[in-house]
N, C-alpha and C positions, 0 to 999 in steps of 0.2 A: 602841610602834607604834600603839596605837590614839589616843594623842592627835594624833601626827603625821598620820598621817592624817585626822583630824578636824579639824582645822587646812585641813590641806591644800584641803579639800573647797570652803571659803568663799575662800579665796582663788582658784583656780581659778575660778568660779563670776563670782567679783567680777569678774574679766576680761571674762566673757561678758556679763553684764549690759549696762554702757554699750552696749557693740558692739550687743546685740540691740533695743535701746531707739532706735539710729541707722536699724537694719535695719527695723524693724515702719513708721517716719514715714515712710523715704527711698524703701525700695528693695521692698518687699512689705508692699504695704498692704493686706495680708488675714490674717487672724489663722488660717484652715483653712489657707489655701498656706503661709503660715510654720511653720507645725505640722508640719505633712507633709511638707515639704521638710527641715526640719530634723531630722523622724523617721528617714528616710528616710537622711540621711548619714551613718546608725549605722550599715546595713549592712555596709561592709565591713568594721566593727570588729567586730561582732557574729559575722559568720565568721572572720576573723583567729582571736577567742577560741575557735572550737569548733571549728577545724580539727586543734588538738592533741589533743583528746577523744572524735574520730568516733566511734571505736571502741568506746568505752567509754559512751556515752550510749544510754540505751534510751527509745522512745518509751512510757513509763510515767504514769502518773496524776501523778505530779512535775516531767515536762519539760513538759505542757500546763499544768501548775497556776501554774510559774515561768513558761511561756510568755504565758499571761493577765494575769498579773502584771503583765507588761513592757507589754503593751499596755491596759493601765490607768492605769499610770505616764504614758504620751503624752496623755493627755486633757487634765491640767491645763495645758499649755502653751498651749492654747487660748484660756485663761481668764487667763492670765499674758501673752502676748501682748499679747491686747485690753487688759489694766491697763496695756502700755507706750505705749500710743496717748492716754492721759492724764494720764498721771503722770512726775516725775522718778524715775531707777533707782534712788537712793539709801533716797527716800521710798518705793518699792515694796517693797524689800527690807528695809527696816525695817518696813513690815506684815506681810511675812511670817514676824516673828520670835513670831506665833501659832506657827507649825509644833511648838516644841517641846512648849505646850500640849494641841496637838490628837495630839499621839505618844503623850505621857502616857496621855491619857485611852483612846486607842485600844489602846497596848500594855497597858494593864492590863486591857482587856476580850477582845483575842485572845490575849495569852502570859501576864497574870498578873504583867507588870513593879508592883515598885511603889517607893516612893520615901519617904526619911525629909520629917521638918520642915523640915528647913532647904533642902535640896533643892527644896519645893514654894515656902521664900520665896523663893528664887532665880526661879524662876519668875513668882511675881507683880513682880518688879520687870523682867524680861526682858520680861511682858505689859503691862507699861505701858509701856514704851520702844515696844511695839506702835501701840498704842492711840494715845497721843500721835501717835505720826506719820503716823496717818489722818486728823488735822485738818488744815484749813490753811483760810487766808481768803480766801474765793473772791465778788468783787463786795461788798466791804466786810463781807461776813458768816461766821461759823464753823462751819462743816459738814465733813461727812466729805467728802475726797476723792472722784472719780467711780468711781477704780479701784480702792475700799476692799473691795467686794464681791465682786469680781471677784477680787482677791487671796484674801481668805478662801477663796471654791470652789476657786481655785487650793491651796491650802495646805493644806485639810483633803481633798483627794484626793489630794496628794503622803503626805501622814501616814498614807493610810491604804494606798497603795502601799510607803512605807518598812518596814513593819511588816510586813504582807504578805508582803516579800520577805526579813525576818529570819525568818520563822516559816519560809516556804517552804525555803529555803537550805540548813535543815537535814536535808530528805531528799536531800542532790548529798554526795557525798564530798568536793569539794574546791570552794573558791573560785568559780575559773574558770570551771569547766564553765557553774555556778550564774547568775554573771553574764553568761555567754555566752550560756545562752538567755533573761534576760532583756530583755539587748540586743535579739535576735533576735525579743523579743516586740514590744517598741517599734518597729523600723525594717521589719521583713517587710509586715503587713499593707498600710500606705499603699499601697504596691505594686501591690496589686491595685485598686485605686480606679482607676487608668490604663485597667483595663478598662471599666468605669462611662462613655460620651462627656458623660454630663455632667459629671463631677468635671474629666476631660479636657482640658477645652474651658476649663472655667475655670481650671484649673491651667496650662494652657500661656499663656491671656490674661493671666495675671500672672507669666509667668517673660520673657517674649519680648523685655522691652525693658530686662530690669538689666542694669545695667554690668558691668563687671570688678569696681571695686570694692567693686561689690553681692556677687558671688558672694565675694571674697577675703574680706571682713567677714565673710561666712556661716561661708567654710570655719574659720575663725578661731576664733569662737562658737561651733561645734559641735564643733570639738577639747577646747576651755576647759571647755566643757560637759559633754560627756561624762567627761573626764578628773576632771572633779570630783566628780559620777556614782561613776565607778569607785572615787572614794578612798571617800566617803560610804560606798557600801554597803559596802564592805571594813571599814570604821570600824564598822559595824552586825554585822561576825558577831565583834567584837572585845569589845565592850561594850554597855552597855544604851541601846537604841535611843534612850531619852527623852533622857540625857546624851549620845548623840550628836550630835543633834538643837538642845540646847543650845549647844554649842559656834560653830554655824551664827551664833549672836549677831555674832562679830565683821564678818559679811561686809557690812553697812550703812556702815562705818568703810570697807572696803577699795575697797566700790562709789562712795564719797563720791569716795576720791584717786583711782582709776581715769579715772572722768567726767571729773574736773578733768583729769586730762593728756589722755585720747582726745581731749575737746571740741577742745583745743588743735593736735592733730594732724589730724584728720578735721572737714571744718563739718559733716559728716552728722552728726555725734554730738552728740545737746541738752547742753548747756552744762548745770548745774546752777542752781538759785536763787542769786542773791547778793545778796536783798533778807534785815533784818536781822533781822525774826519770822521766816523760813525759817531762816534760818543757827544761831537761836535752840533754835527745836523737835527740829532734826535733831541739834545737838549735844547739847539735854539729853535726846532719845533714844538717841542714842550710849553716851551715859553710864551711864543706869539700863540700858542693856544691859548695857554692860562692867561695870557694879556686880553686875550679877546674875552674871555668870560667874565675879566674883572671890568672891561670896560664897558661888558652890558650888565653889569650888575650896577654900576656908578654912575 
């Protein structure tokens, strides 16, 4: 069960990406309205999940503590947003294949995880599959990416929400509850920003003129998203958060063939590189990822 769902997590995930990479260029060109608006369409999952627990939830030191949590968790989309306004999805999420790095070293300083040899070679071959895919040659020269930075603050806020939310988990008796108000922590707040006439004002100047197919790509993404969401953290009270976390390697592979079809179905959606140093980097990234998964699996 926990690898299935660990699995599960990146592929899900892999679907939202292109989509959200078409959304940030086309259709919401602001990295705070995409945040929020996309936070914000957790709501009604967020009550879906705790409607079967009213009764049983107390407003305790552990429903604010997961509630914080959740709206911690929302931050880094901010920062993963604005990386999609410069980057290919594929190349993104292969920098984010830091995360399992930055899991490690956080779960061992809040739970006390820790991890043999071989486990930590897996890791440096997964962090180079990183690293490599933060280059690329920009005006005849080789430098990192624009959104290499912007991924890391991305990534090492997600790590330290993932963690967070395995520690905290364990004062809910059961699952759901758990993720229910983490959701609830992610999607409530935005909310109140509508009170704000500044936030207001600029949130409605940038919803007033998408499309249909602005909003249908959203609702899409934010299904894909969450649902992916739910498998991950389910996969975190299963096993050790830093091997969860690794797992996430294969999702660069799935966001590659993803792009490649959406591009072909939707012109919102950037096309991927098909020049032949690109095509070169991402697959020998690829690779020392899925090298690194095989060599912690054996």
């Amino acid at each position: 069960m926990w690898l299935l769902f660990s699995i599960l997590s990146p592929l899900l995930w892999a679907v939202a990406n292109p989509l959200d990479a078409g959304l940030r260029r086309n259709f919401f060109k602001n990295d705070f309205v995409l945040t929020w608006l996309s936070a914000l369409a957790k709501l009604p999952l967020a009550i879906a999940l705790l409607i079967p627990f009213i009764g049983d939830i107390s407003l305790n030191w552990e429903f604010f503590e997961m509630f914080l949590i959740g709206m911690f968790w929302t931050i880094p989309f901010v920062f993963y947003y604005k990386s999609m306004e410069f980057e290919e999805a594929s190349r993104i999420i292969l920098i984010m294949q830091f995360l399992p790095v930055f899991v490690l070293i956080i779960a061992n300083l809040f739970i006390g995880e820790t991890l043999t040899m071989h486990q930590f070679l897996a890791f440096l071959l997964i962090l180079s599959a990183g690293i490599l895919a933060s280059f690329r040659k920009i005006e005849g020269k080789w430098s990192f990416s624009k959104a290499f930075w912007f991924m890391v603050t991305a990534v090492l806020l997600w790590a330290t929400a993932d963690v967070l939310f395995k520690y905290a988990e364990e004062g809910f008796e059961a699952f759901w509850p758990a993720f229910g108000v983490y959701t609830l922590g992610s999607s409530l707040p935005p909310l109140f920003l509508l009170l704000i006439p500044k936030y207001k004002k600029m949130i409605n100047s940038h919803l007033k003129n998408v499309s249909l197919k602005g909003w249908s790509l959203l609702a899409v993404s934010v299904l894909a998203g969450t649902a992916g969401s739910f498998s991950f953290s389910y996969a975190l009270t299963l096993g050790k958060a830093s091997l969860t976390a690794v797992l996430v390697g294969i999702q660069p592979l799935l966001v590659f063939i993803f792009s490649f079809i959406f591009s072909r179905i939707f012109k919102e959606i950037p096309a991927e590189s098909a020049k032949t140093t690109d095509l070169i980097l991402k697959l020998v990234s690829i690779v020392l990822a899925v090298a690194g998964l095989i060599y912690l699996n054996y």
